[in-house]
N, C-alpha and C positions, 0 to 999 in steps of 0.2 A: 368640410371644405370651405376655406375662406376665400372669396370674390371679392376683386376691387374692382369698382364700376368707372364708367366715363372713358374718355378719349386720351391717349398720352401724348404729346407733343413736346420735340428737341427740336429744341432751336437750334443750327449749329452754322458754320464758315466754313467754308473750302479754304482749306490751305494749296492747294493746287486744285487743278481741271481734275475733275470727277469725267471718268471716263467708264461709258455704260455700252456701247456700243449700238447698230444697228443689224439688219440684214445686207444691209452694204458694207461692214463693219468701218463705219465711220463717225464720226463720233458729237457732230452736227445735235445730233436730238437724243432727249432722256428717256432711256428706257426703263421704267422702275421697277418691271421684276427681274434687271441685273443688280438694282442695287439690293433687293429684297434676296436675291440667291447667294450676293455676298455674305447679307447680314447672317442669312442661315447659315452658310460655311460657316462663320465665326459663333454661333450660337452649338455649332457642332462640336468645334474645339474647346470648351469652353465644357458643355455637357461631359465630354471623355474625360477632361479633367479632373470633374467632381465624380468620378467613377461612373457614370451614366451609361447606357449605349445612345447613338445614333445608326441609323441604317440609311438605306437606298430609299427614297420618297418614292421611286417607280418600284419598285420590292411588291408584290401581287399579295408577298404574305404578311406585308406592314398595312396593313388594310382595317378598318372597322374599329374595334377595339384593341387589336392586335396589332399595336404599335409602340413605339419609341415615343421617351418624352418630345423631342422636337419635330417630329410628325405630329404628337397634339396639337401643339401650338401652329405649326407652318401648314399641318396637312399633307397629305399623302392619295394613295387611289382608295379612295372609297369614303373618304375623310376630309371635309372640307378645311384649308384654313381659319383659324377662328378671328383674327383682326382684318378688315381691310387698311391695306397698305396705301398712303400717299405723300408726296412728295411734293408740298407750295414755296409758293417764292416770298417777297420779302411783305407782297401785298395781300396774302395768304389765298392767294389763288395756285389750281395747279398748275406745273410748272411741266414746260414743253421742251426746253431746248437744254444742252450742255450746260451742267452746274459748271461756272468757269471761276479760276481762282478769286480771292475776295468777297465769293459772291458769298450772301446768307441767306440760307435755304432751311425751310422748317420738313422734321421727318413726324408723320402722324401715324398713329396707331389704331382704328375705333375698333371697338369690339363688337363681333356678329354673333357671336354666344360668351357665356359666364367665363371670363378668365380670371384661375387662380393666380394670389400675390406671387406662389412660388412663380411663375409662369411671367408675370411683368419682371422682379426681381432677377430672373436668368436672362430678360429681353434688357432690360438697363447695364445690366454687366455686361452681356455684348456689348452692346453699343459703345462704353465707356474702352472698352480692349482695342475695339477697331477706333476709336478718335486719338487716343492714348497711347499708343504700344501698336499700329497697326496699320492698316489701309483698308478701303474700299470700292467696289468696283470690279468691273471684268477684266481692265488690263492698273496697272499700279505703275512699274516702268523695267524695262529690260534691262538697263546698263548702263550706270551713271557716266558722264564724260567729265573731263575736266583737262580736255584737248581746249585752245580758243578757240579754233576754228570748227569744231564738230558738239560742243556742250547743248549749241541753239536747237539740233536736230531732233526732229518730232522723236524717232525714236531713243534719245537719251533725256525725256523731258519727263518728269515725276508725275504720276497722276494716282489721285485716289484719298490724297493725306484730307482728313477736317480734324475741327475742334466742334468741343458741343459749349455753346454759350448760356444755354439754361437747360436746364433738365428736369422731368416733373418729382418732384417730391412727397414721397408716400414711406411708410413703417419699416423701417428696417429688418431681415430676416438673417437670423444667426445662420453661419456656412453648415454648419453640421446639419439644422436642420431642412438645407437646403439640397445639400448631397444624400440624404434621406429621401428626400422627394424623388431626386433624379434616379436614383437605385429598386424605384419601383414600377418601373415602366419596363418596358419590353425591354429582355437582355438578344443583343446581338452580337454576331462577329465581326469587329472595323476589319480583318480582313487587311488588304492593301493601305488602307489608311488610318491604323492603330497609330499611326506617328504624329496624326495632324490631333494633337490634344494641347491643353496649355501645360501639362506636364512637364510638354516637349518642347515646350517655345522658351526662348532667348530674345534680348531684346537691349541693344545698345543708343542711346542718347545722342542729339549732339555727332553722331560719327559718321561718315559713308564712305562706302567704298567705290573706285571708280577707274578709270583710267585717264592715266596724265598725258602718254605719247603711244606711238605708234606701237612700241615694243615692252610696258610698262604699265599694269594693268594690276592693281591690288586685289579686284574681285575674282580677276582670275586664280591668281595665287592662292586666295581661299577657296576656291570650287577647284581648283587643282588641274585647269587648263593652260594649257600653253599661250603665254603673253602673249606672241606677236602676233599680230593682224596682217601679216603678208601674205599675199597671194600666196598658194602651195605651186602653182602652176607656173608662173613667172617672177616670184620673187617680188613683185610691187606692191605698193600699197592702194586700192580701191576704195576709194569711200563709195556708198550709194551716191548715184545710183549710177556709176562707173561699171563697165564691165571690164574684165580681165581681156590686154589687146588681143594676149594669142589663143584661147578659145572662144573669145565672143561671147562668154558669159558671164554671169554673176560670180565672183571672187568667191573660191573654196581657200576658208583662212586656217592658217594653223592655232588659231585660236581655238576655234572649234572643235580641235583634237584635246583629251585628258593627257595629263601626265603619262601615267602608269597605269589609267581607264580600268581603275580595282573596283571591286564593289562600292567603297564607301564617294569614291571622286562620281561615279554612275548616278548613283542618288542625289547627292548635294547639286550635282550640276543638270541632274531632269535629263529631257528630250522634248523634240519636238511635241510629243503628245504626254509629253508629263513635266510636270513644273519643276523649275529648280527649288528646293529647299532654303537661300540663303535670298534675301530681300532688301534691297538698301535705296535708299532717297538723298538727294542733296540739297534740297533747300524748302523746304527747315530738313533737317540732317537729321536721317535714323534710319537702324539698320537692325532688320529682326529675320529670327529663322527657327527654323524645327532641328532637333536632334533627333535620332532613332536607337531607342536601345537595343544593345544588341550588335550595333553597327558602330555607333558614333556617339559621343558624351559629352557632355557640359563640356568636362575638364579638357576633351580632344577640341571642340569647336573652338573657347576662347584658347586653345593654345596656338591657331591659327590666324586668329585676329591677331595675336600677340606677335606674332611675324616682323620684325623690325622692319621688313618691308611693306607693311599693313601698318599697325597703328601703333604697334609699340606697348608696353604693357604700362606704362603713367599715362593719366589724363582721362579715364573712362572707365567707366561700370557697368560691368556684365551680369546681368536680372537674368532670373532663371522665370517657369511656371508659377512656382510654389510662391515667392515675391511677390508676382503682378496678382494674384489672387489674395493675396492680404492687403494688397491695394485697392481691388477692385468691391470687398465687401466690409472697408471700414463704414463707420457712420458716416453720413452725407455731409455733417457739418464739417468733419475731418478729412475730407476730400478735398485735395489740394486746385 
């Protein structure tokens, strides 16, 4: 077993407000094991890729020895995490409040037992997926606008995008031999979330989706909801925090309704208790998402981007899994 010793430190920007949340869910102050629960979601997707399993970190039977590679490294019941986690500011002290955009914020790693190179090597490819191709965070953003009058509003506002401005440099490990590694840890069933792998992930540059008017709405078109935002009840249009005149309540929109609410529009567009699959930002502009085989495919996803009332098939390129993982494990000095 090979050990690399010391501390890892990325320096990195916010490209927008990092949003972590509180118990008040407000977004005031830095909670860092939301950013540390993201980083694992993506260190999950990321593992299923390279054929790994990941499980349930509360799992009673992912315990002791009897775990998944990313339970090594994050920890699970009975298993302690093996880096502490922290989060300084630009004067390298910790850091208390909302990471807000432009700000530069250092992420640290130290090691509280022996961690193997495979095990840093899988923690930098995260990292790089979520600054590159991704977001971070507990919320990222609902629903781009690109009305003038509703774009300013907290809930169409981007949150989660960085860059990493230096990152520590240590020996490069071949993929094969890395997906080696992963294939020897505990095999489990993803179960509900066999889809969240980079397999499965898509990931377009430069593009977002959003809505321009009241009844014109590109994202919906891709998630396969009904454009208009009018009231179902009276016909008008509510922005928040307006209630509809003639029940007095908050505006039930036909937005909200699917097309033809089939299997595949159900998934892409989530629920309230389950996320939607299709993820877009508008400034810096990018738009990524999961496929499900079985359900929905490369070739069906970008054929919906391609939507002449979306983006049109000139001007943009569609990266699949297999792509960002040849990007994400060339040599350091070939990292763009």
């Amino acid at each position: 077993m090979t050990v690399e010793k010391g501390e890892r430190t990325y320096q990195c920007k916010a490209l927008t407000d990092l949003w972590t949340g509180s118990v008040d869910r407000k977004a005031k102050r830095l909670v860092t094991t939301g950013l540390l629960g993201s980083i694992r979601w993506w260190f999950e997707v990321l593992v299923r890729g390279l054929r790994g399993g990941a499980c349930d970190a509360s799992d009673t039977k992912c315990e002791d020895r009897n775990h998944c590679v990313v339970c090594e490294f994050f920890g699970c019941t009975g298993w302690g995490r093996k880096s502490r986690f922290d989060v300084l500011d630009e004067n390298n002290q910790p850091k208390a409040i909302q990471i807000k955009k432009d700000t530069t914020f250092c992420l640290r790693f130290t090691p509280l037992r022996p961690i193997r190179r495979e095990e840093w090597a899988l923690l930098d490819a995260t990292l790089h997926l979520i600054a590159e191709y991704g977001a971070i965070g507990g919320r990222t953003v609902l629903k781009p606008s690109d009305e003038p009058n509703r774009a300013g509003e907290e809930h169409h506002k981007d949150f989660g995008l960085m860059e990493i401005i230096q990152a520590p440099q240590f020996n490069r490990i071949v993929l094969d031999a890395l997906k080696k590694y992963v294939s020897q840890w505990r095999k489990v069933a993803d179960g509900d979330f066999a889809w969240a792998s980079i397999e499965n992930f898509w990931y377009v540059n430069g593009k977002h989706l959003g809505r321009t008017t009241a009844s014109d709405s590109s994202f919906n078109i891709v998630l396969r909801r009904k454009e208009s935002k009018a009231c179902r009840e009276c016909g008008g249009i509510h922005n928040p925090p307006r209630k509809c005149p003639k029940t007095k309540r908050y505006p039930s929109r036909y937005s909200e309704l699917l097309v033809n609410n089939n299997k595949i529009e159900r998934w892409l567009a989530g629920s309230q208790q389950e996320s939607k699959k299709v993820f877009s930002f508008k400034n810096p502009a990018r738009t990524f998402g999961f496929v499900k085989p079985g359900l929905i495919d490369f070739t069906a996803m970008k054929q919906k981007l391609e939507n002449p009332n979306v983006w049109g098939k000139n001007g943009w390129d569609f990266l699949t899994g297999d792509e960002i993982i040849n990007q994400l494990f060339v040599d350091k000095e070939d990292r763009p």
